[in-house]
PDB file of N, CA, C and O in Angstrom, chain B, residues numbered from 101:
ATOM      1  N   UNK B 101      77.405 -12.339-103.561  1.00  0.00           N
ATOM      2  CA  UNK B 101      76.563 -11.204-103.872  1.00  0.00           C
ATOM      3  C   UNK B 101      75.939 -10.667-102.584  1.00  0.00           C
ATOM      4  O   UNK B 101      75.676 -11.458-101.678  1.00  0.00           O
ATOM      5  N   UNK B 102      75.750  -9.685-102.488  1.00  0.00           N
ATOM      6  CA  UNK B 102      75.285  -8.668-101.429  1.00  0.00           C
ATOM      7  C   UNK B 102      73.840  -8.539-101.047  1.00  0.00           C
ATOM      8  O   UNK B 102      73.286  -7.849-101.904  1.00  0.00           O
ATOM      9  N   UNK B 103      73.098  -8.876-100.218  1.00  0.00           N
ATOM     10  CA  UNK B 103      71.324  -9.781-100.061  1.00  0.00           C
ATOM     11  C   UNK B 103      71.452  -8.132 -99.317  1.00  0.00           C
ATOM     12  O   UNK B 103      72.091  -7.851 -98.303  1.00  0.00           O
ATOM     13  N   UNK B 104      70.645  -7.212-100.164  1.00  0.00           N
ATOM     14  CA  UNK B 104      69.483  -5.600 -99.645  1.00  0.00           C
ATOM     15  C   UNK B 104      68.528  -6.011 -98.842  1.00  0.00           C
ATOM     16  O   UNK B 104      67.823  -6.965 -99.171  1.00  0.00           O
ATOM     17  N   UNK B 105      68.399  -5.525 -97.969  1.00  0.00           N
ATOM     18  CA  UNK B 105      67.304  -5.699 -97.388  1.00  0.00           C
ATOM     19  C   UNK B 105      66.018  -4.306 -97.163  1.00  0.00           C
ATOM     20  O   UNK B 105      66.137  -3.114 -96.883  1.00  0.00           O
ATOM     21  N   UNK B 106      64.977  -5.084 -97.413  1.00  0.00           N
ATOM     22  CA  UNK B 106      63.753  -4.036 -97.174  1.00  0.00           C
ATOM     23  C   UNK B 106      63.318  -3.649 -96.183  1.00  0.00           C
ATOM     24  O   UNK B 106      63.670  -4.421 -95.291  1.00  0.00           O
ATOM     25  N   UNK B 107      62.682  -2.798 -95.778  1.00  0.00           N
ATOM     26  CA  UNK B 107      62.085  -2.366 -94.828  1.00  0.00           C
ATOM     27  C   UNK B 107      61.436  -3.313 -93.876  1.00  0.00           C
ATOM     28  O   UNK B 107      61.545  -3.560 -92.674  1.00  0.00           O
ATOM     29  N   UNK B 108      60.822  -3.687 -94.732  1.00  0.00           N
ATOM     30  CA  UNK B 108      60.245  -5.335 -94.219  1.00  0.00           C
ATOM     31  C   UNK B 108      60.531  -6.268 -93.267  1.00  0.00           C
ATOM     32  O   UNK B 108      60.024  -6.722 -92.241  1.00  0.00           O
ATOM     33  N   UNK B 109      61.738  -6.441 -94.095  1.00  0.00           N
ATOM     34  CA  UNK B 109      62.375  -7.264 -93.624  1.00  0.00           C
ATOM     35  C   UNK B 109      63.484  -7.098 -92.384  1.00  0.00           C
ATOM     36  O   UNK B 109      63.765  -8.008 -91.605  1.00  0.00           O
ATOM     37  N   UNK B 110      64.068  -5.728 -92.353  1.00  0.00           N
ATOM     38  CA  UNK B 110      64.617  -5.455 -91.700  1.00  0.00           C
ATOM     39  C   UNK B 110      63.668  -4.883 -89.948  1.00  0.00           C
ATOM     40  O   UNK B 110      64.041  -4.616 -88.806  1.00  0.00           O
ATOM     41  N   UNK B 111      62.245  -4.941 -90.739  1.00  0.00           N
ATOM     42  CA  UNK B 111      61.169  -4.104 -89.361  1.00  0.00           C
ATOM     43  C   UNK B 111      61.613  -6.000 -88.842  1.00  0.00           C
ATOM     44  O   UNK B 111      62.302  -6.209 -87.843  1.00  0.00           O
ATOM     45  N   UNK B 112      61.137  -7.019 -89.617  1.00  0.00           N
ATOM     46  CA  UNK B 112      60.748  -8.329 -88.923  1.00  0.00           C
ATOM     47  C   UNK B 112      61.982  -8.790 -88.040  1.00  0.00           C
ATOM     48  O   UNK B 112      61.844  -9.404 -86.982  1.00  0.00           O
ATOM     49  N   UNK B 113      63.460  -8.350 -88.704  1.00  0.00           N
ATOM     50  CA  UNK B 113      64.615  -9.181 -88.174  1.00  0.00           C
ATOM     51  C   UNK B 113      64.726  -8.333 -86.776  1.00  0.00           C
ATOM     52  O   UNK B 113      65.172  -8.962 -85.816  1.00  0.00           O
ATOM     53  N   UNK B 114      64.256  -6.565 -86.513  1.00  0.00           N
ATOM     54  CA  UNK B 114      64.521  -5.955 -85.764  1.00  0.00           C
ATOM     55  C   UNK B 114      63.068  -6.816 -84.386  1.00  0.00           C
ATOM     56  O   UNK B 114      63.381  -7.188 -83.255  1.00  0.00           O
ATOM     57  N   UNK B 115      61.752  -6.901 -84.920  1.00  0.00           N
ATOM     58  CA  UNK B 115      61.231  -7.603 -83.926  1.00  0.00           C
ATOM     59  C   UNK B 115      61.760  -9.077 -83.406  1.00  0.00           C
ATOM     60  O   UNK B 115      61.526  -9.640 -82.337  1.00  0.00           O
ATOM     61  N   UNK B 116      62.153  -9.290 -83.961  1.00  0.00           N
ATOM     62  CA  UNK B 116      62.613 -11.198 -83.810  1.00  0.00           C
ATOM     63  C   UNK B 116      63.714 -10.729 -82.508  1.00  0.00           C
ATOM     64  O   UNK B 116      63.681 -11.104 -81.336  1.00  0.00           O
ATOM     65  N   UNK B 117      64.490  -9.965 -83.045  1.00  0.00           N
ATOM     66  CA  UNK B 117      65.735  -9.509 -81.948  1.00  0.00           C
ATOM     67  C   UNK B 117      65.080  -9.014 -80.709  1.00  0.00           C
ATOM     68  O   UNK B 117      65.706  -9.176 -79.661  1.00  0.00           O
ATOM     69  N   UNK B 118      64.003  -8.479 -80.667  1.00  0.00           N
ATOM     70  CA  UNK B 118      63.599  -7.439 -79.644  1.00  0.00           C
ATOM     71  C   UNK B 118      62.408  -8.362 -78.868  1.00  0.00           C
ATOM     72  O   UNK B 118      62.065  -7.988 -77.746  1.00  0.00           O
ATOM     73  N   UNK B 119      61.876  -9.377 -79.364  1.00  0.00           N
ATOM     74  CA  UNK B 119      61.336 -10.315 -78.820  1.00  0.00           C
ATOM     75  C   UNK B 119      62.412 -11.357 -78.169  1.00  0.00           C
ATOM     76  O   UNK B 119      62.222 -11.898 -77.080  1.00  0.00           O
ATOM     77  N   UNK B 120      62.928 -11.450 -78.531  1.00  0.00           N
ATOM     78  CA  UNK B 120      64.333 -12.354 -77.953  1.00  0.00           C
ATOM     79  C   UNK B 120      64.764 -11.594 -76.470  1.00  0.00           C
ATOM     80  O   UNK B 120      65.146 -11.968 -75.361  1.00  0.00           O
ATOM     81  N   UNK B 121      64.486 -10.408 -77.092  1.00  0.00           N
ATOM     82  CA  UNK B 121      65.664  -9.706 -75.709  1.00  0.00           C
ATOM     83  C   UNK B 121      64.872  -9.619 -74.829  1.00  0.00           C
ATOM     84  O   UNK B 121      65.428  -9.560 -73.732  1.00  0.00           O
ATOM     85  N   UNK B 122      63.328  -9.566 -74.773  1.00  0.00           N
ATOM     86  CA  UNK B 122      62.296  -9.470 -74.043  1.00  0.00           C
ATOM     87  C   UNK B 122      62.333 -10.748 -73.107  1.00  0.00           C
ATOM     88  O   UNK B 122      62.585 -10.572 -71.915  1.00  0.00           O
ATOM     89  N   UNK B 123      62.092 -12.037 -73.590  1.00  0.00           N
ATOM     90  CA  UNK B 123      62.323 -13.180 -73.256  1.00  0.00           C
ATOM     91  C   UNK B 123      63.452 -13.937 -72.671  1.00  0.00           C
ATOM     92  O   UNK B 123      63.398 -15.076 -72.209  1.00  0.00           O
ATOM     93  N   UNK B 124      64.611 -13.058 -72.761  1.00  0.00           N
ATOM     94  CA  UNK B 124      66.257 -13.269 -71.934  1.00  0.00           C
ATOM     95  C   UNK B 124      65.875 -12.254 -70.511  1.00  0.00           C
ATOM     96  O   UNK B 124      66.344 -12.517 -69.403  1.00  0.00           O
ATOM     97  N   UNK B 125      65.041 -11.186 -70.740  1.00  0.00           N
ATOM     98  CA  UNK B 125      64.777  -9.986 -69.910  1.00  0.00           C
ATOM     99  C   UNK B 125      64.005 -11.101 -68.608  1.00  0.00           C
ATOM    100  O   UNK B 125      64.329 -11.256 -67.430  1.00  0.00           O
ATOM    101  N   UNK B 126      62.939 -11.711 -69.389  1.00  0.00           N
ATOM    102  CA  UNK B 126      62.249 -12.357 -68.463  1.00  0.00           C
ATOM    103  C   UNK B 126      62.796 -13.748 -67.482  1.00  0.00           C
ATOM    104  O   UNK B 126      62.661 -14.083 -66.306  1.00  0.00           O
ATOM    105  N   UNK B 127      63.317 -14.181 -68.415  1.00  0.00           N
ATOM    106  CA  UNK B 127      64.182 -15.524 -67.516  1.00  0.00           C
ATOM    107  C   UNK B 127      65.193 -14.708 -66.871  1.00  0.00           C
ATOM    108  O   UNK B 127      65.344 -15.145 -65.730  1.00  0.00           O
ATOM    109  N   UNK B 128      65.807 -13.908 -67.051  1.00  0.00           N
ATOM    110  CA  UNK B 128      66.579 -13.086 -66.059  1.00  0.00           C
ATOM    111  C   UNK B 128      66.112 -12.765 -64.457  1.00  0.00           C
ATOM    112  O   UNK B 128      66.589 -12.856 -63.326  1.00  0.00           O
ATOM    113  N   UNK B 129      64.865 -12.331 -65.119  1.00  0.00           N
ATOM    114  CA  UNK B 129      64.477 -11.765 -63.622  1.00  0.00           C
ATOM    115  C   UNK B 129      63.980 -12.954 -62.910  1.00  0.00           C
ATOM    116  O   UNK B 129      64.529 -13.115 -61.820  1.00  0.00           O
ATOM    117  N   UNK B 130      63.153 -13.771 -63.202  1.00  0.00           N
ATOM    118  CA  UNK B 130      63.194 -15.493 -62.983  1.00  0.00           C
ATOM    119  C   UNK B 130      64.397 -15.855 -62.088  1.00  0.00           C
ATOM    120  O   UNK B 130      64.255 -16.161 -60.904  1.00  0.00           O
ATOM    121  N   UNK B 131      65.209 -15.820 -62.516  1.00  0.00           N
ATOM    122  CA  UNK B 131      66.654 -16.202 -62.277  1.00  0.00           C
ATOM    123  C   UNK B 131      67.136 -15.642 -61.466  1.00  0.00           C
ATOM    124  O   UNK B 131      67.833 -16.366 -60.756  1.00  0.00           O
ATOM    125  N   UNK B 132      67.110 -14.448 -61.138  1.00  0.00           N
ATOM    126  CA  UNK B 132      67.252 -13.344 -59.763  1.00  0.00           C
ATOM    127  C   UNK B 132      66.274 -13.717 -58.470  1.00  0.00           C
ATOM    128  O   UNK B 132      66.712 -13.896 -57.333  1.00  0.00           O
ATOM    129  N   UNK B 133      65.054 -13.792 -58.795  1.00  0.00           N
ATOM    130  CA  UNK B 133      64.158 -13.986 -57.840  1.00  0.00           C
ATOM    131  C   UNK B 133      64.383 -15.462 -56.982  1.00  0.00           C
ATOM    132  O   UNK B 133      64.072 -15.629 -55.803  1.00  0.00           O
ATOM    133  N   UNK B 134      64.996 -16.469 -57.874  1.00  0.00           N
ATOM    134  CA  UNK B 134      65.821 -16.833 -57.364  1.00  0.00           C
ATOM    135  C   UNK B 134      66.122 -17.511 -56.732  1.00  0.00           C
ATOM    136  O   UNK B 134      65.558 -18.360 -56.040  1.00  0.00           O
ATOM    137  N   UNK B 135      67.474 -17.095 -56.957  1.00  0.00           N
ATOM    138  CA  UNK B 135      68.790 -16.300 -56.197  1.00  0.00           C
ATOM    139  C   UNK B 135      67.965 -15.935 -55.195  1.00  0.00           C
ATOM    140  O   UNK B 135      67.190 -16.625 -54.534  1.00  0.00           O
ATOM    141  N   UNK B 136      68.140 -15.103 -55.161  1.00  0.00           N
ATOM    142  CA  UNK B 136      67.046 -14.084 -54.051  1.00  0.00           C
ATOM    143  C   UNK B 136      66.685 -14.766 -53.089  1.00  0.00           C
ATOM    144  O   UNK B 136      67.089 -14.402 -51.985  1.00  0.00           O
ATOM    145  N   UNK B 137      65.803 -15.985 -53.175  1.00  0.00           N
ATOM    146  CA  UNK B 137      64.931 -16.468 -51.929  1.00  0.00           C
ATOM    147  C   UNK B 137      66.106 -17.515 -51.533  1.00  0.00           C
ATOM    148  O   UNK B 137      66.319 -17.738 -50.341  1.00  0.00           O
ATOM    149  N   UNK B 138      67.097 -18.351 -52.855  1.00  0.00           N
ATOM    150  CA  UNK B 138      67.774 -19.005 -52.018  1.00  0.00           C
ATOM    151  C   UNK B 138      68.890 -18.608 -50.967  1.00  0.00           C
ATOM    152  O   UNK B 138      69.351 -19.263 -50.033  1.00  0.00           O
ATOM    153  N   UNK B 139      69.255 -16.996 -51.529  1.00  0.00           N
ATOM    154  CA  UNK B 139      69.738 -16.737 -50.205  1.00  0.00           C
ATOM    155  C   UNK B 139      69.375 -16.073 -49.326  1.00  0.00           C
ATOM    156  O   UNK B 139      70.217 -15.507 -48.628  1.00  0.00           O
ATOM    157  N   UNK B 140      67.947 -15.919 -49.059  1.00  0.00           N
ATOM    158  CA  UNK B 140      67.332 -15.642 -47.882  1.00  0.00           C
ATOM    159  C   UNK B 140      66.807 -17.346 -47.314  1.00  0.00           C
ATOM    160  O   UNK B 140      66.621 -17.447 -46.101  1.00  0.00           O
ATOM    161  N   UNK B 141      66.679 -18.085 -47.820  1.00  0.00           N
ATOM    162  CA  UNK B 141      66.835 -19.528 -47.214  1.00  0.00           C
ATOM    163  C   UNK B 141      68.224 -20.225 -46.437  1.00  0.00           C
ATOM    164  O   UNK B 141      68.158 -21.079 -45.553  1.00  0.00           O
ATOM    165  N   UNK B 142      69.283 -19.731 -46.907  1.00  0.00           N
ATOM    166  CA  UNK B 142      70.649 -19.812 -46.642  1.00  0.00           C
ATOM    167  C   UNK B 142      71.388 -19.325 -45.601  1.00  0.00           C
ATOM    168  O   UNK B 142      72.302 -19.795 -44.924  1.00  0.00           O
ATOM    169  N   UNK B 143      70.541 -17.819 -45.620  1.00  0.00           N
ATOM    170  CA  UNK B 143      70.987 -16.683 -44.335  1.00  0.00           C
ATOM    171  C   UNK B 143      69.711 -17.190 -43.110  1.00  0.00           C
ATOM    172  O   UNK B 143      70.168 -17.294 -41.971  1.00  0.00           O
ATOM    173  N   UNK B 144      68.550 -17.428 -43.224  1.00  0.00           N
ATOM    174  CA  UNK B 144      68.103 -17.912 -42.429  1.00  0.00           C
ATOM    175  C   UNK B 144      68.146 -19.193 -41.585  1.00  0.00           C
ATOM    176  O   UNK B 144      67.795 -19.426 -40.428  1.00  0.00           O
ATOM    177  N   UNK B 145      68.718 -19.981 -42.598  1.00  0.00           N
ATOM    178  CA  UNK B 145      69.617 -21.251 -41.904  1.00  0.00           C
ATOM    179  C   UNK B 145      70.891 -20.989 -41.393  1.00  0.00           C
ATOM    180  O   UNK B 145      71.449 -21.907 -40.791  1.00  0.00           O
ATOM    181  N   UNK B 146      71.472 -19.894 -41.516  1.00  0.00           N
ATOM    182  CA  UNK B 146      72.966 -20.018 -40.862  1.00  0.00           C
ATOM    183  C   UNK B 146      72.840 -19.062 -39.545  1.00  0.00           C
ATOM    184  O   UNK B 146      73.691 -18.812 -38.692  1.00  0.00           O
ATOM    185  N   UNK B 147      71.164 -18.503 -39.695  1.00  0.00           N
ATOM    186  CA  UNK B 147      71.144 -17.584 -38.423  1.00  0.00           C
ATOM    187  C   UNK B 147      70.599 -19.012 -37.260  1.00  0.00           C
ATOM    188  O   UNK B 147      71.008 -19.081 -36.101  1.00  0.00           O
ATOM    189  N   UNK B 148      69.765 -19.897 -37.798  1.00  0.00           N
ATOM    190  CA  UNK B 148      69.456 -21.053 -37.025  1.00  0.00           C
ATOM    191  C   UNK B 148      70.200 -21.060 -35.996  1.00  0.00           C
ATOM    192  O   UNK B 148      70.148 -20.656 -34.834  1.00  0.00           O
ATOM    193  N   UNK B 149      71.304 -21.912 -37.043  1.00  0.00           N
ATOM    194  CA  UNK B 149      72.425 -22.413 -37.040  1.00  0.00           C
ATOM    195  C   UNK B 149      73.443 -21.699 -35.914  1.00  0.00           C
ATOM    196  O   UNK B 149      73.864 -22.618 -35.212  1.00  0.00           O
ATOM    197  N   UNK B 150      73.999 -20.427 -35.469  1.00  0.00           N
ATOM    198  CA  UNK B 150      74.648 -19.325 -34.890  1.00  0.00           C
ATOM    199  C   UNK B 150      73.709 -19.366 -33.608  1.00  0.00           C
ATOM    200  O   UNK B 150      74.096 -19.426 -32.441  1.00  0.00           O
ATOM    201  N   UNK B 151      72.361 -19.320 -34.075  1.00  0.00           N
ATOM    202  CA  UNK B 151      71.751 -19.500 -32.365  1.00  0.00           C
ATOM    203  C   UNK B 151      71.634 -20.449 -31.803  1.00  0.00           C
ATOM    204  O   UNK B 151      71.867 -20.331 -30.600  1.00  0.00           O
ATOM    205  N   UNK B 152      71.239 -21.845 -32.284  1.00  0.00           N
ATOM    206  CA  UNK B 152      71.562 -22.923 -31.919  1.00  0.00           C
ATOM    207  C   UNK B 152      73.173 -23.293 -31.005  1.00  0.00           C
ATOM    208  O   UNK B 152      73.421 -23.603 -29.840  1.00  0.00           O
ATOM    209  N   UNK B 153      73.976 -23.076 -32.178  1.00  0.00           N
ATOM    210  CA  UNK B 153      75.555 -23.490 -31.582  1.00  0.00           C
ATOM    211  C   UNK B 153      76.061 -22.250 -30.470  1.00  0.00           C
ATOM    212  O   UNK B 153      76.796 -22.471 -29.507  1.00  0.00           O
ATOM    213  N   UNK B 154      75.470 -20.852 -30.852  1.00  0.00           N
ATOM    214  CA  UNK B 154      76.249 -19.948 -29.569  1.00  0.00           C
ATOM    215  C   UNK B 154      75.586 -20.470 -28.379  1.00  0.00           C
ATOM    216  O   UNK B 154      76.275 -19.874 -27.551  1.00  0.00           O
ATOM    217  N   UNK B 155      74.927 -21.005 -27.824  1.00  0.00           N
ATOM    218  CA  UNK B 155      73.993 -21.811 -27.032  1.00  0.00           C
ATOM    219  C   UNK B 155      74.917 -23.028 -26.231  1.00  0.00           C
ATOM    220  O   UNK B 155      75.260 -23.133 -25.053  1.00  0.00           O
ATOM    221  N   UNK B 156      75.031 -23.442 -26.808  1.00  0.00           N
ATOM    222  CA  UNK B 156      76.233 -24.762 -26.568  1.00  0.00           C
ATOM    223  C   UNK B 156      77.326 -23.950 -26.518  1.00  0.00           C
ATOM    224  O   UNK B 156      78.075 -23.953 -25.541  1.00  0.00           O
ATOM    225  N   UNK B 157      77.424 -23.547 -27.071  1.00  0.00           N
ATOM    226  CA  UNK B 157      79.343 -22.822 -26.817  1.00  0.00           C
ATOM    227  C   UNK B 157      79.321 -22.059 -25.938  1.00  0.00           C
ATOM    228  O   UNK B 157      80.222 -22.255 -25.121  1.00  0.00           O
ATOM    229  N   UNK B 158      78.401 -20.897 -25.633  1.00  0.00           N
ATOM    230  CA  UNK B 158      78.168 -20.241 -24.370  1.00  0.00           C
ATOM    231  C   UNK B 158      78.587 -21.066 -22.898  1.00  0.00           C
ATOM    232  O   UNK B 158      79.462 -21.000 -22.035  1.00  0.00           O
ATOM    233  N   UNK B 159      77.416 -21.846 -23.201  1.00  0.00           N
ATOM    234  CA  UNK B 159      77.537 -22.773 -21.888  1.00  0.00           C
ATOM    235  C   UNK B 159      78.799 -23.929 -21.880  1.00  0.00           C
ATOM    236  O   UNK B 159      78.876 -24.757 -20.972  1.00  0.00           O
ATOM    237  N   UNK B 160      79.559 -23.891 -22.756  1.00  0.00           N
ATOM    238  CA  UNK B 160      80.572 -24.784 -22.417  1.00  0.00           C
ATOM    239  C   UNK B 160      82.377 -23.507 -21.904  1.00  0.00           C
ATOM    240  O   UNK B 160      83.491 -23.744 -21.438  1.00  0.00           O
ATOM    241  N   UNK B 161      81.745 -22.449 -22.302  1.00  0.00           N
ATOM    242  CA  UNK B 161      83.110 -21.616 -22.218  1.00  0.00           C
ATOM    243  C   UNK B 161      82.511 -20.714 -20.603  1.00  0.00           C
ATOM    244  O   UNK B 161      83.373 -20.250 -19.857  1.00  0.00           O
ATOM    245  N   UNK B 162      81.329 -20.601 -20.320  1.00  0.00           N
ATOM    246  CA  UNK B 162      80.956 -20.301 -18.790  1.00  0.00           C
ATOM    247  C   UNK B 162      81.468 -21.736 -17.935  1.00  0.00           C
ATOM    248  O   UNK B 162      82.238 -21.584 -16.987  1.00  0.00           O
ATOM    249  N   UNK B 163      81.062 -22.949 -18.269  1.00  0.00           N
ATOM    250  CA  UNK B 163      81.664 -23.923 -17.576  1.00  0.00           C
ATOM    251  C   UNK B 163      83.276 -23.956 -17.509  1.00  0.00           C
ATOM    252  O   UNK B 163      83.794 -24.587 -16.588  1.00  0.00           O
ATOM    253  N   UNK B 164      83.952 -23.405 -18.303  1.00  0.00           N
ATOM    254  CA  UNK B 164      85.256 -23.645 -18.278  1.00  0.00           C
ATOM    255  C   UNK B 164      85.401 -22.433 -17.233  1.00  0.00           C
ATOM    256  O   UNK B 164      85.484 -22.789 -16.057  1.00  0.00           O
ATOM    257  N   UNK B 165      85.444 -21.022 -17.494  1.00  0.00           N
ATOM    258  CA  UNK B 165      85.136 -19.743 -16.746  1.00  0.00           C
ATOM    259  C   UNK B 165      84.940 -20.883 -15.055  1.00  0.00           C
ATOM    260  O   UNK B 165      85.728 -21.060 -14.126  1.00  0.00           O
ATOM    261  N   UNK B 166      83.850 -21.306 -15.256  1.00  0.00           N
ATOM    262  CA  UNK B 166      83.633 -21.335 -13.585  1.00  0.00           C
ATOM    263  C   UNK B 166      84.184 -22.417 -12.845  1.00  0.00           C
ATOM    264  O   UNK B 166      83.825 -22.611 -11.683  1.00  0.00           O
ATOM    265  N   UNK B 167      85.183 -23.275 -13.516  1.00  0.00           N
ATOM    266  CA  UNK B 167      85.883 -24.480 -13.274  1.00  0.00           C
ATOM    267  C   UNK B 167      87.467 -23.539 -12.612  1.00  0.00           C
ATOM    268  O   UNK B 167      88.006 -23.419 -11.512  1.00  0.00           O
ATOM    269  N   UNK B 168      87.674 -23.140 -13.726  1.00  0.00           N
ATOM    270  CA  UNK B 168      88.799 -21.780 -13.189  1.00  0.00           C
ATOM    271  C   UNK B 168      88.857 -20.794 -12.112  1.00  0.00           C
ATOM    272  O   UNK B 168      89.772 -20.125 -11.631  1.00  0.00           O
ATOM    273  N   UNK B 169      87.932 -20.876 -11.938  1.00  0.00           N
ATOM    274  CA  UNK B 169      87.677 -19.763 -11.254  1.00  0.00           C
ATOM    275  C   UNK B 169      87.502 -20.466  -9.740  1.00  0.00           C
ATOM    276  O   UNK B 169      87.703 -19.747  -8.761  1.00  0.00           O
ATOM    277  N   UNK B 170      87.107 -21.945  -9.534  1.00  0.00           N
ATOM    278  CA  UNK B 170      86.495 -22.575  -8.481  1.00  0.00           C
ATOM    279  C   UNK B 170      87.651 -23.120  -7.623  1.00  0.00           C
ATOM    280  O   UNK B 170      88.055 -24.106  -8.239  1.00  0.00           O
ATOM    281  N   UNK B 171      88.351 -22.970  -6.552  1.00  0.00           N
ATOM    282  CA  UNK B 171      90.027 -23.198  -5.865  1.00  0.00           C
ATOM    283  C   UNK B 171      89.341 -24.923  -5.466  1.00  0.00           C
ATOM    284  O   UNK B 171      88.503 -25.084  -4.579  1.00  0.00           O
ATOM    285  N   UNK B 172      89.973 -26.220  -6.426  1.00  0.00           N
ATOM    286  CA  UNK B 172      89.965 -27.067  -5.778  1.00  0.00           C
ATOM    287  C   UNK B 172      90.321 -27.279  -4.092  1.00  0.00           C
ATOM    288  O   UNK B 172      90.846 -26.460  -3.337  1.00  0.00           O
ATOM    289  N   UNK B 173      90.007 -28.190  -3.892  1.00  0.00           N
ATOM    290  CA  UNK B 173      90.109 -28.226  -1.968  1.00  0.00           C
ATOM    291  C   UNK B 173      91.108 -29.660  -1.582  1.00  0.00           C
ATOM    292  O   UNK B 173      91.350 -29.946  -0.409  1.00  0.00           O
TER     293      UNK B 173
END
């Protein structure tokens, strides 16, 4: 059999839904924000990281540069 629904009931099932979606809305943005900082934690460690090691690599590819460049005797 076929369950009518009233006004009522249909105002309550439409808030229940719309409170729901409110509350997915909110852990969403939760969930972005994040995201968000972990990859500004991520990019700031790999910029460390790039200045740290071009540092060492610099100075090991000028040492090679000036080894080459130097006419044993």
């Amino acid at each position: 059999m076929v369950h009518i629904y009233t006004r009522k009931e249909v105002k309550q099932r439409r808030m229940k839904y719309q409170v729901f979606a409110g509350m997915f809305d909110f852990v969403a943005i939760l969930v972005g924000i994040a995201v968000i900082i972990a990859c500004i934690i991520l990019m700031n460690a790999l910029v460390q990281f790039i200045l740290r090691d071009g540092a060492v690599s610099f100075a090991k590819l000028w040492g090679l540069f000036m080894d080459a460049l130097i006419i044993p005797e």
